[in-house]
C-alpha positions as CSV (number, residue, x, y, z in Angstrom):
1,X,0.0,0.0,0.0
2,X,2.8,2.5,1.2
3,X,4.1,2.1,-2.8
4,X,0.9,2.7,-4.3
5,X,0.8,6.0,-1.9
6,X,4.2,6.4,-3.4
7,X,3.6,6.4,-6.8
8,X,0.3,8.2,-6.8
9,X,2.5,11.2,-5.1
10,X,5.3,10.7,-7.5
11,X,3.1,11.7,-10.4
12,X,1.5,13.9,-8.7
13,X,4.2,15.6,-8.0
14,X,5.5,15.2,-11.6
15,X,2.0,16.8,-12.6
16,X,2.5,19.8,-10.4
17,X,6.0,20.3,-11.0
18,X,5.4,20.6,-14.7
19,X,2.6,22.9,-14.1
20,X,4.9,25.4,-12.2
21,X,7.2,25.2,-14.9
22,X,4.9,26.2,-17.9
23,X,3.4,29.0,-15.3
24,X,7.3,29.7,-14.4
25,X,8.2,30.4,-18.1
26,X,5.5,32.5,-19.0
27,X,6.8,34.9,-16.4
28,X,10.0,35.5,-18.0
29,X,11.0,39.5,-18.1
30,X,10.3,40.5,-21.8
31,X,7.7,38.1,-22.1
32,X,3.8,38.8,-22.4
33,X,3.5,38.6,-18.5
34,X,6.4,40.4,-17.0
35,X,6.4,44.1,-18.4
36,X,8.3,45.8,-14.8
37,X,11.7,47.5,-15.4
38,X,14.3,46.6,-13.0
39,X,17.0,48.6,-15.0
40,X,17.8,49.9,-11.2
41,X,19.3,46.7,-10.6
42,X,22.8,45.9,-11.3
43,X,23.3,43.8,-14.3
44,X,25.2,41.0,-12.3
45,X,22.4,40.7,-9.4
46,X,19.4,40.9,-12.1
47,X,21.7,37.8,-14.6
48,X,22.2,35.6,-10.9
49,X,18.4,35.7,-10.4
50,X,17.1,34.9,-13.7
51,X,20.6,32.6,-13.8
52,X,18.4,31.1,-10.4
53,X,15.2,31.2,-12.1
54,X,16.2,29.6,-15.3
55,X,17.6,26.4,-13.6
56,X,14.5,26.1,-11.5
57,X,12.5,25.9,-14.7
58,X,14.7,23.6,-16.5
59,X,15.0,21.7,-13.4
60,X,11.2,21.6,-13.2
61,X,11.0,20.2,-16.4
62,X,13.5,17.6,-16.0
63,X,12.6,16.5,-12.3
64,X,9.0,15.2,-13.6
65,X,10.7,12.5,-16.1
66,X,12.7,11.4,-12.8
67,X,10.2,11.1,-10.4
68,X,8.1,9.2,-13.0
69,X,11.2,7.2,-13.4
70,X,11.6,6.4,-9.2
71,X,15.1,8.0,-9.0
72,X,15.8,7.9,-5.3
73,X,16.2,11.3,-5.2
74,X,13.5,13.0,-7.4
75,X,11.2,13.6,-4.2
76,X,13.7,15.8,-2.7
77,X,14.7,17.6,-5.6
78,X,10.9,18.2,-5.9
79,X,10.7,19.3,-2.4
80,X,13.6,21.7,-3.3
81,X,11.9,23.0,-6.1
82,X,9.0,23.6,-4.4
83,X,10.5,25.5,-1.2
84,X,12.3,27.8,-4.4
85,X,8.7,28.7,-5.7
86,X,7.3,29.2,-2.7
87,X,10.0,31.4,-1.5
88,X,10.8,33.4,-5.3
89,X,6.6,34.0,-5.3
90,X,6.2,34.9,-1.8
91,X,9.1,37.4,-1.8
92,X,8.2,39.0,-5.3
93,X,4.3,39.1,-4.3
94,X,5.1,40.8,-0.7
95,X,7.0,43.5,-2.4
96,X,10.3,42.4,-0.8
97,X,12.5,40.7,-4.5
98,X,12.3,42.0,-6.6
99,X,11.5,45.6,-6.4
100,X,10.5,48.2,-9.4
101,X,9.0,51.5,-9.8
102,X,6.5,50.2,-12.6
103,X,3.4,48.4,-10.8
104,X,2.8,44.9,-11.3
105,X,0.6,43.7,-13.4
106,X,-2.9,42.1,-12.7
107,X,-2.1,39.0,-14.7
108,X,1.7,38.6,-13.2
109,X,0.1,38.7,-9.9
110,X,-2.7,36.0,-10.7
111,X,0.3,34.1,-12.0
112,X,2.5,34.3,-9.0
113,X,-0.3,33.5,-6.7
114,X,-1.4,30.8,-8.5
115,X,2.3,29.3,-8.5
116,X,2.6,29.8,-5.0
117,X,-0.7,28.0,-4.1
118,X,0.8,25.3,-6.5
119,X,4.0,25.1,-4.1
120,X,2.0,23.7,-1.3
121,X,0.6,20.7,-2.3
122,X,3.8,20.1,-4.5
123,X,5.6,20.2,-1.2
124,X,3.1,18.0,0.4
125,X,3.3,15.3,-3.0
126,X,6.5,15.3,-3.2
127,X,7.5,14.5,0.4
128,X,5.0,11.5,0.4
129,X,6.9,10.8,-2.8
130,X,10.1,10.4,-0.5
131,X,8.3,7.3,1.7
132,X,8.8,4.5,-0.6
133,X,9.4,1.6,0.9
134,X,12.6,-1.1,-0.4
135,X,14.6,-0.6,-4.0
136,X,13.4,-1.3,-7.2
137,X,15.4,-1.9,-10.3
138,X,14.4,1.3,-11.8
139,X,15.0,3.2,-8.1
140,X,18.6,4.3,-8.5
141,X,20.1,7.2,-10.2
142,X,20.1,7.3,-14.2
143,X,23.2,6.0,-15.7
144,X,26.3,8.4,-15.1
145,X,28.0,7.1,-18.3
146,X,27.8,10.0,-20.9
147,X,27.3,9.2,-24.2
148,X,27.3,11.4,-27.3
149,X,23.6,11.8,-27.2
150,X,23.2,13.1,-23.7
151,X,26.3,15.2,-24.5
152,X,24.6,16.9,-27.2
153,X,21.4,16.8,-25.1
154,X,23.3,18.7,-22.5
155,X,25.1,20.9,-24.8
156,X,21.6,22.4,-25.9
157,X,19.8,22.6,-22.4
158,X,22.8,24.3,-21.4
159,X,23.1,26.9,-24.6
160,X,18.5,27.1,-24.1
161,X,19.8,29.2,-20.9
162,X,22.2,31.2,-22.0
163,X,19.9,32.2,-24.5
164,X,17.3,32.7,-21.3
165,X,19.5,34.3,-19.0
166,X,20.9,36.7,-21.5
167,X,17.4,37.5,-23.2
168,X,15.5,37.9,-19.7
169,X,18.5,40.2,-18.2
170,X,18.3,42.0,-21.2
171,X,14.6,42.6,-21.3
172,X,14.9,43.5,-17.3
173,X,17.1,46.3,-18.1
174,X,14.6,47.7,-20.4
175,X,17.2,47.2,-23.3
């Protein structure tokens, strides 16, 4: 019974997590949600927080294929994932991270609240996700051999946020 339980919070989990990812990217600066200006900001604090931002969203889209998978540690990186939403939401909603002179906007703030509701029963699936019981063949860590094809795989995912970071630093400058 305590696997079932498992399993059903593992994609559960996997379903939320990839939720907050498609509402995460929607949100990037330059984008149709985020309009604020943050010029105000230094360049190399506004790149490390959509640097931070961009991993959590790749992350979120990756961590769902490994919890559906039973990596042994899927359920925490959920649970990290979803302690970073919580916290990025909660700090940009209560005016403290990031600040800007232009107001924000109606549909950012539906958004953000919706994302941070989200956290919470993420948190909650995902730690059940953490109680499975014994080791299954498909329970350990993917394969650490690298092969041309996760090379290349890597290669792009890591060249996708470049292109992210850069962009979304860009567009927060107002440039």
């Amino acid at each position: 019974m305590a696997t079932s339980n498992s399993n059903r919070s593992r994609r559960i989990s996997a379903l939320l997590l990839f939720i907050s990812a498609l509402l995460l990217s929607s949100m990037i600066p330059g984008g149709p949600v985020e309009s604020r200006d943050f010029s105000h900001y230094s360049p190399l604090i506004l790149a490390a927080f959509n640097t931070f931002l961009t991993l959590l969203g790749l992350a979120s889209f990756i961590i769902p294929l490994l919890l559906l998978r039973q990596w042994r540690h899927s359920g925490l990186a959920a649970i990290l994932c979803a302690a970073s939403y919580f916290l990025v939401y909660a700090l940009d909603l209560l005016q403290i991270f990031p600040l800007s002179a232009t107001p924000m906007p109606d549909l950012l703030r539906w958004l953000e609240t919706l994302g941070l509701i989200l956290s919470v029963p993420l948190t909650v699936f995902a730690a059940g996700a953490l109680q499975t019981t014994g080791t299954t063949a498909t329970d350990t860590a993917p394969s650490p051999r690298l092969n041309r094809q996760r090379l290349l795989i890597m290669a792009a995912l890591l060249s996708a946020a470049a292109a992210i970071i850069v962009f979304a630093t860009l567009a927060a400058m107002g440039r």
